[in-house]
C-alpha positions in Angstrom: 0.0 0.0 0.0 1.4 3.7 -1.5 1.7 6.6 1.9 -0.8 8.2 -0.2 -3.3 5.5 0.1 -2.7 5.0 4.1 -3.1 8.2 4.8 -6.6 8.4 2.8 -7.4 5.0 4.9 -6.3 7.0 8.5 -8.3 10.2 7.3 -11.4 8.2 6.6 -11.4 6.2 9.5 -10.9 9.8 11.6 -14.0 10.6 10.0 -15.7 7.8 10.5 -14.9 8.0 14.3 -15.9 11.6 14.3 -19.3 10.6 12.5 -19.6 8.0 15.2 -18.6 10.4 18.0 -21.2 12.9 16.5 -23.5 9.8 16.4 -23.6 8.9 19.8 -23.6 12.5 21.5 -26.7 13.3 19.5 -28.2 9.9 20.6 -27.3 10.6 23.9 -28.4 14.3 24.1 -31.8 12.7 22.3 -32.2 10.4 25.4 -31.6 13.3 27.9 -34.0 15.1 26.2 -36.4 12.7 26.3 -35.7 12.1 30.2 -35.7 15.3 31.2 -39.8 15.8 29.3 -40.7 12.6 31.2 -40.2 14.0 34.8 -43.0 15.6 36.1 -43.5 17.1 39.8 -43.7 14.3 42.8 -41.6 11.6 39.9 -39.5 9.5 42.1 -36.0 8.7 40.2 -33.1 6.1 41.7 -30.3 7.5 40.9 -26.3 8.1 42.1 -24.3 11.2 43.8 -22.9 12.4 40.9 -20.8 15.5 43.0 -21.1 17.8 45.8 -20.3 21.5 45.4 -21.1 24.2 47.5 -24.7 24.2 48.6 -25.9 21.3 46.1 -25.8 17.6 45.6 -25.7 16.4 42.1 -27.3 13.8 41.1 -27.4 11.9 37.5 -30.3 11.5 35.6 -28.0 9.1 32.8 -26.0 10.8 29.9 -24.8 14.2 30.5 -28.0 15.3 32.9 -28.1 15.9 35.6 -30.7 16.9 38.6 -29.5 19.3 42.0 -30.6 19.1 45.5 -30.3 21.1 48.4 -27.0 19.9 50.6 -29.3 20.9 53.9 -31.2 17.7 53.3 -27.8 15.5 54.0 -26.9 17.2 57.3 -27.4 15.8 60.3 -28.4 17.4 63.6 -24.1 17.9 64.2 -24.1 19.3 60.7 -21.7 16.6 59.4 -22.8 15.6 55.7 -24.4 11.9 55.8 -23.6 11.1 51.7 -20.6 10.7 49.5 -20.0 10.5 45.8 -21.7 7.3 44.0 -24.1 6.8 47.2 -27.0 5.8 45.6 -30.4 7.7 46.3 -33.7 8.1 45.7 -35.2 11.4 44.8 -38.3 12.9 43.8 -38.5 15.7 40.8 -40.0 19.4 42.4 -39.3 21.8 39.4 -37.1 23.2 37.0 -35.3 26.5 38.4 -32.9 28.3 36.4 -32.2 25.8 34.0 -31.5 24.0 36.7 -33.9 20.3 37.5 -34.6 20.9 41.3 -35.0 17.2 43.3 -36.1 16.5 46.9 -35.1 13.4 49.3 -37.0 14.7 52.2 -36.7 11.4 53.9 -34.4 13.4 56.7 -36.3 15.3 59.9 -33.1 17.0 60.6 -33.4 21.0 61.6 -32.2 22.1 58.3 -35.8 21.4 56.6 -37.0 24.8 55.9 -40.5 26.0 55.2 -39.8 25.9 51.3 -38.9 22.5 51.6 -42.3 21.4 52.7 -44.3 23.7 50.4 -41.9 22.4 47.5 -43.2 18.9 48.6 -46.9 20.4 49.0 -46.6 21.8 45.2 -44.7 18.4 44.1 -47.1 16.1 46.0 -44.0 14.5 47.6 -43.7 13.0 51.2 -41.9 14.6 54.0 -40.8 12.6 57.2 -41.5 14.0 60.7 -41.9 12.8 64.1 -44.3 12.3 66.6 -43.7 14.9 69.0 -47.1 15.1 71.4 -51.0 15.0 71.6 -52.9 17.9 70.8 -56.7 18.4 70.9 -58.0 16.7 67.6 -54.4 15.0 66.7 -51.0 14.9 66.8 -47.9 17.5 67.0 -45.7 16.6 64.0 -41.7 17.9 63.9 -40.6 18.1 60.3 -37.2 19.4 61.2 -38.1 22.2 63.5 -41.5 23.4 61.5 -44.6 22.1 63.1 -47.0 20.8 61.0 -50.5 19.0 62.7 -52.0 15.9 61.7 -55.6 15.2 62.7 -56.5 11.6 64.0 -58.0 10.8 61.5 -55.3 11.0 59.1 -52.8 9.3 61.9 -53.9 5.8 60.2 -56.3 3.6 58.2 -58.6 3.6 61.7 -58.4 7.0 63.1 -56.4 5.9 66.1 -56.4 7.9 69.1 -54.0 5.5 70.9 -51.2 8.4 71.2 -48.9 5.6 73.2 -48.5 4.3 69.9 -47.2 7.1 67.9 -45.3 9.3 70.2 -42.0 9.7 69.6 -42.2 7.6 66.4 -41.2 9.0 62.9 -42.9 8.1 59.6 -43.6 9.7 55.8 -46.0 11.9 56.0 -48.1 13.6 52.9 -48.7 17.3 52.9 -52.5 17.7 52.7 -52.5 21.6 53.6 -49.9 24.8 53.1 -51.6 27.5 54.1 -50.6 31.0 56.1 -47.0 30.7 54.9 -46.6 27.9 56.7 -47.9 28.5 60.2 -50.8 26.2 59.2 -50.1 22.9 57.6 -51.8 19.5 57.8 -50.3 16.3 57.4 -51.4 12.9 56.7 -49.8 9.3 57.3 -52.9 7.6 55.6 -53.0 9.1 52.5 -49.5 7.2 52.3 -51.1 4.1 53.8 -53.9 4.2 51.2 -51.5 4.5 48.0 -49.5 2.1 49.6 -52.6 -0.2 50.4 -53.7 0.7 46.8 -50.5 0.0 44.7 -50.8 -4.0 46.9 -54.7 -4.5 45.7 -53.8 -3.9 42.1 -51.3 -6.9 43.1 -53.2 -9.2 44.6 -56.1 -8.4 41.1 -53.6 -9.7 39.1 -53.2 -12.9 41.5 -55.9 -13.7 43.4 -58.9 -15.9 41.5 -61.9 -17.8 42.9 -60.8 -21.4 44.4 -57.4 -20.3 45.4 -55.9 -21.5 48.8 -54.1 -19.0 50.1 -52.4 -18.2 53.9 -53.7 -15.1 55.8 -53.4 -14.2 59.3 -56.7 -13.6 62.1 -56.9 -9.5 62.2 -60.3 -9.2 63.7 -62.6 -11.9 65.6 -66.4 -10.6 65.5 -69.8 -12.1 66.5 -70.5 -13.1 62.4 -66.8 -14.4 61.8 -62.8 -13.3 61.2 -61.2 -10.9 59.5 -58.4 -12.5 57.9 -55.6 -10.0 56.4 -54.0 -12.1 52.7 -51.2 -9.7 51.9 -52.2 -5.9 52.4 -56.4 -6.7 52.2 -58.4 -8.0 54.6 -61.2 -10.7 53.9 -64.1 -12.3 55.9 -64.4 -15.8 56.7 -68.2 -15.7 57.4 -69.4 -17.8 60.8 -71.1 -20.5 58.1 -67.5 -21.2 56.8 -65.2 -21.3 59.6 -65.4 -25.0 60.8 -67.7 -28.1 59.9 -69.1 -28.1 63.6 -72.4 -26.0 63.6 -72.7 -23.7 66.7 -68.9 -22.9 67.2 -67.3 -19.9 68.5 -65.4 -17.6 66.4 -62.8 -17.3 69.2 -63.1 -20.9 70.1 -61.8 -21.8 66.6 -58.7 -19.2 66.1 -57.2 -16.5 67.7 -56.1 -12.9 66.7 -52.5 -13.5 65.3 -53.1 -17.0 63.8 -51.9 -18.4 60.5 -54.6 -19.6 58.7 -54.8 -21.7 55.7 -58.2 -20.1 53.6 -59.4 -20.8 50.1 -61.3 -18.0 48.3 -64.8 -18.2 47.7 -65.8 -14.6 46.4 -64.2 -12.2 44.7 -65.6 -8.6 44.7 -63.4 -5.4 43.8 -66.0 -3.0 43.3 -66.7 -3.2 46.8 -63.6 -4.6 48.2 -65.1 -7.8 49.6 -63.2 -10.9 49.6 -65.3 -13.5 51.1 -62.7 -16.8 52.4 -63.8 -20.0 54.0 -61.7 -22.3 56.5 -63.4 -25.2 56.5 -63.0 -25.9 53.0 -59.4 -26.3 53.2 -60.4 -28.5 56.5 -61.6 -32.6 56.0 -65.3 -32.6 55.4 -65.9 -35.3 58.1 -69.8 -35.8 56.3 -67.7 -38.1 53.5 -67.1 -40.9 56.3 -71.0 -40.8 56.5 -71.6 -44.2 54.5 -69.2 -45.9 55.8 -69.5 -45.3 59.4 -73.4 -44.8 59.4 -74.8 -47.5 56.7 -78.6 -47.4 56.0 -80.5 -49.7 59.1 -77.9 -49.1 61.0 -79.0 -48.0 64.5 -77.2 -44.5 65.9 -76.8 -42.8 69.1 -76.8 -38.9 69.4 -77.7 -36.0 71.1 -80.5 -33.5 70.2 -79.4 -30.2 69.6 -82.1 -28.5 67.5 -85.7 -28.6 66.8 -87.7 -27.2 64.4 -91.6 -27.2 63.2 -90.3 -30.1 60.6 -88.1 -32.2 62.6 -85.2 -32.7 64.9 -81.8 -32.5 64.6 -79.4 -34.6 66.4 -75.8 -34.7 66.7 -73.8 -38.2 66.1 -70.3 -36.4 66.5 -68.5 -33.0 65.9 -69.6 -31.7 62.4 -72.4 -34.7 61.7 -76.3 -34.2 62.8 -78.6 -36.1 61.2 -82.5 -35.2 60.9 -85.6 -37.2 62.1 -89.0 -35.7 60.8 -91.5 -35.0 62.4 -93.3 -37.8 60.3 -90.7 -40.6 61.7 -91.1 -39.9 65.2 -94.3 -40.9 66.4 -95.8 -43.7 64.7 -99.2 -44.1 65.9 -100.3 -41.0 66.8 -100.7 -37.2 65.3 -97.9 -34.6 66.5 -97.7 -31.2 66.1 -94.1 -30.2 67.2 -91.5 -32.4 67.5 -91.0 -30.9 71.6 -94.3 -33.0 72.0 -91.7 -36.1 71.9 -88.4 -35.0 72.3 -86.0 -32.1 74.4 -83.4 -30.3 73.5 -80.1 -32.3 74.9 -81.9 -35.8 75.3 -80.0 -38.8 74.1 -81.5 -40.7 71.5 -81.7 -43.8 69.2 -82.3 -43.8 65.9 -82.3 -45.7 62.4 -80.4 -44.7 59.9 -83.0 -44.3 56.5 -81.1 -42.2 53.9 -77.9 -40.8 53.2 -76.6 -38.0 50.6 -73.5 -37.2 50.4 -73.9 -34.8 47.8 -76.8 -32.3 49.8 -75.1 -33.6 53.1 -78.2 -34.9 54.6 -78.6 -37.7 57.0 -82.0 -38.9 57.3 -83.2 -40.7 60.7 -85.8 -42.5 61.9 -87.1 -42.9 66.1 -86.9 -46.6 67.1 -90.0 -48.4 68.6 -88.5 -48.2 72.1 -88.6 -44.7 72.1 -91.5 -43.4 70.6 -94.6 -43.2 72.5 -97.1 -46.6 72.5 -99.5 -46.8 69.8 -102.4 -45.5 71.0 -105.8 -47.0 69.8 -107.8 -45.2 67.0 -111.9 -44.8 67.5 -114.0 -46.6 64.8 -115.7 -45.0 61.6 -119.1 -43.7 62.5 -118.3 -42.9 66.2 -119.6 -39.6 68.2 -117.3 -38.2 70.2 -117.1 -35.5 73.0 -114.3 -33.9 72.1 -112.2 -30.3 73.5 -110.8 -27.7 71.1 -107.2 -28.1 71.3 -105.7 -25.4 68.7 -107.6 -23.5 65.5 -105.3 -22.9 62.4 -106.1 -21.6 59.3 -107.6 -24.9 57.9 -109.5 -26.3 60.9 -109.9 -27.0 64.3 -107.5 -29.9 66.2 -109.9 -31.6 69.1 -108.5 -33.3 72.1 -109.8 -36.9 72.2 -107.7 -38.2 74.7 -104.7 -37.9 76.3 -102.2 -38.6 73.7 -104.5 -38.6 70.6 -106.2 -35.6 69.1 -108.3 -35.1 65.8 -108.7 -33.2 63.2 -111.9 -31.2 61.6 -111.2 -29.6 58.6 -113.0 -26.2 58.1 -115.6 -28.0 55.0 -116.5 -30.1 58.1 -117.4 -27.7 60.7 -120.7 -26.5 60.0 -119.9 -23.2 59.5 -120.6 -20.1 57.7 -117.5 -18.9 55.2 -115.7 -16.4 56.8 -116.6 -17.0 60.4 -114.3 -16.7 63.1 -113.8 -20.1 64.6 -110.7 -18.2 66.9 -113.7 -16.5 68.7 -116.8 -19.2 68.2 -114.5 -22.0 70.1 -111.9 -20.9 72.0 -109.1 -23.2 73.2 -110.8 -25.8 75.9 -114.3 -25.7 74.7 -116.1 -28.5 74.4 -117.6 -29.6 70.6 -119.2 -33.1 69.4 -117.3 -34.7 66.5 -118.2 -37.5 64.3 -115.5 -39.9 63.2 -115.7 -39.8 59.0 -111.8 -42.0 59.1 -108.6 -43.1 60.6 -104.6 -43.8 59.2 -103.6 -45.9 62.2 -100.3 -46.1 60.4 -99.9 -42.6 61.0 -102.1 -42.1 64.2 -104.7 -39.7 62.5 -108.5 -39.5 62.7 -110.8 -37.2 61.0 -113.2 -36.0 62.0 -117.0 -33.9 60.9 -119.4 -31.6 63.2 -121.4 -31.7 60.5 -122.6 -35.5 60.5 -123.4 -34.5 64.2 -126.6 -34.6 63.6 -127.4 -37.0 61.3 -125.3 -39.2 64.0 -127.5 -38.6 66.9 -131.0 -38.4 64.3 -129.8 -41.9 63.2 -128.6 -43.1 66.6 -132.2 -42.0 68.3 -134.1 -43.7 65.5 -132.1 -46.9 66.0 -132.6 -46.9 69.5 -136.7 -46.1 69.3 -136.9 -49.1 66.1 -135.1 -51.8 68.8 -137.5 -50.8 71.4 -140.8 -50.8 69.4 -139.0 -54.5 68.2 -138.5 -55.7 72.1 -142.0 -54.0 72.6 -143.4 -56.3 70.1 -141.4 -59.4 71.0 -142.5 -59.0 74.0 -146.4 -58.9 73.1 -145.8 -62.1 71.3 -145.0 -63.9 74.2 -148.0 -62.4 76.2 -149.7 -63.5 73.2 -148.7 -66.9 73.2 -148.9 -67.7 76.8 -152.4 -66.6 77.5 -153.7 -68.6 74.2 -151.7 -71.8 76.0 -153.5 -71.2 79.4 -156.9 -70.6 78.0 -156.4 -73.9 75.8 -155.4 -76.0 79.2 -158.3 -74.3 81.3 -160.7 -75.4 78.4 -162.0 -72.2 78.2 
């Protein structure tokens, strides 16, 4: 290669370089550029000490930018300087001043925080840090270096503590809510802080919580209708229904404030920020042992713990009751209400007659020892003195005797529509009844008051045919004995 052709080679490669130095300082200016039109007031940035000189901290904002803070905010309360070069920081953006990009820590309570400092983080929306200093009437006395600033109560937390022991002498982030009077009045508030933070952890747990989930949690709250469970920054209620398979527990007999709990998610609801979580599912459903433990015609032993119009509920073991209706508990008379036959707490045996597993129902039926003796049922046709024992909407239940009652339905009663048997036969009143049939299976009789009548009409004419008939027998004989007599006296 000729000197002149190296030396066109070295002068296009200078400018080539030079193209390429040109190159990346107008990329690089192009990125601060774009950097510096991103920031807006309150933008937090992590960044490095880039220098101190004089009054200010530099700061790099990558390239050749760079942002400026006050050199107050690093003393501390000796006035020694608590940063270096290349500590790294965070900072929040306040303004552009003089060309120059004016930043803010204001994580420091040290004395040098100056009234323009806090109204710079009031226009920026930026927190400042101050402590605790005493009670006052409505809130709390709050030291942000040596301005003090108030903060009501209610903005103390996410309850509106008034528990001062708590807070006194305890420094947090505050957010400036008020900057008025030049600074002799300004508010502070610690939950607006607590709310963003909650806020930024919801939009979290949207993206990861779903229906069916198991998830852990810890016991917040323990109230009357179940537990407030907290599952990472939002709290969720496992209802009383769905904190254990054993009906009638105690909220604080199951867990206690502080607990780890396993939960799985039943309901989701962001719009009103209910999360509705259930313990028992993620607990053994002890109602799949049912078959196996409690075949049908086997005989069971429990405990009654409920009763209702329909039934009787009674308990074989912790999270198992089974039901006995009213219609399998006494064979061979009528009842009403199961506490006719049985208490609550009484022991009792019972047949197993149905299971499913799938609407957990256990179906049970009284044994013959225990139900009250079959009581004997009246025949068809029989007229009855009989006492008014209750009047529902249908009819009137009689009293027949102890242990068996009847039934006269309102079409049976004799009765104008509309009239007020409630008044007409009160409770205890005596009323004649006709037997029209019986379910001795079932211990029921019907009855009619309007075959009362016809019952005696037909009874008294029976009774005056069979004495005409003896009347007449009777003649017959006379008859026949007086012929005789004559006959042997040769009359």
């Amino acid at each position: 290669m000729s000197d002149e052709q190296i030396i066109n080679q070295e002068n296009t490669e200078e400018r080539s370089n030079e193209t390429g130095h040109e190159e990346d300082f107008a990329q690089l200016f192009e990125q601060s550029t774009q950097s510096v039109k991103k920031l807006e007031p309150g933008q937090r940035v992590t960044t490095r000490v880039a220098g101190i000189s004089g009054d200010f901290v530099y700061i790099d904002l990558g390239g050749k930018s760079e942002g400026v803070l006050d050199r107050k905010e690093f003393l501390n309360e000796e006035g020694a300087l608590t940063i270096q070069d290349g500590d790294e920081l965070e900072a929040y953006f306040v303004t552009v001043e003089n060309g120059a990009r004016k930043f803010t820590t204001l994580v420091h309570s040290f004395p040098s925080i100056t009234l323009q400092s806090i109204k710079n983080a009031f226009d920026a929306d930026i927190p400042v840090t101050g402590k605790v200093a005493s009670e006052l009437k409505g809130g709390y006395e709050i030291r942000v270096g040596k301005v003090r600033c108030f903060c009501p109560y209610s903005q103390m937390d996410l309850k509106g503590s008034r528990d001062a022991g708590t807070y006194i002498g305890e420094t947090f982030p505050f957010k400036v809510l008020e900057y008025k009077e030049r600074g002799r009045n300004i508010i502070l508030s610690r939950r607006a802080l607590l709310e963003k933070e909650l806020e930024k952890e919801k939009e979290k747990l949207r993206e990861i919580l779903t229906v069916g989930m198991e998830v852990t949690g810890r016991v917040r709250s323990i109230q009357k209708f179940g537990v407030f469970a907290d599952i990472g920054g939002i709290d969720g209620l496992i209802p009383l229904s769905e904190l254990s398979w054993v009906k009638g527990i105690k909220p604080a007999d199951q867990v206690s404030i502080g607990d780890e709990v396993k939960i799985r998610i039943l309901e989701i609801d962001w719009t009103r920020d209910r999360i509705t979580l259930s313990l028992k599912a993620v607990l053994p459903d002890p109602f799949l042992s049912v078959p196996e433990k409690y075949p049908v015609d086997s005989t069971v032993q429990g405990a009654v713990v409920r009763l209702e119009n329909f039934g009787a509920f009674v308990n074989l073991e912790p999270g198992i009751d089974g039901l006995i209706p009213i219609s399998k508990m006494g064979a061979g008379r009528r009842i009403n209400h199961p506490k006719e036959v049985l208490e609550t707490g009484q022991q009792v045996e019972a047949r197993v007659v149905d299971i499913s597993t799938e609407k957990r129902r256990l179906t049970l039926s009284m044994e013959r020892k225990i139900i009250i003796e079959a009581v004997d049922l009246p025949t068809i046709g029989t007229l009855l003195e009989t006492h008014v024992e209750r009047v529902i909407s249908s009819g009137i239940i009689v009293k027949i005797k102890d242990g068996l009652t009847g039934f006269i339905p309102n079409s049976e009663m004799g009765t104008l529509k509309g009239t007020n048997h409630v008044k007409m036969f009160p409770v205890g009143s005596t009323m004649q009844s006709v037997v029209v049939a019986t379910d001795p299976a079932r211990g029921r009789v019907s009855l009619s008051r309007t075959k009362v009548d016809d019952k005696i009409e037909h009874d008294s004419y029976t009774q005056y045919r069979d004495k005409v008939k003896d009347e007449e027998r009777s003649d017959e004989k006379l008859g026949s004995l007086g012929e005789l007599l004559r006959n042997k006296l040769g009359l």
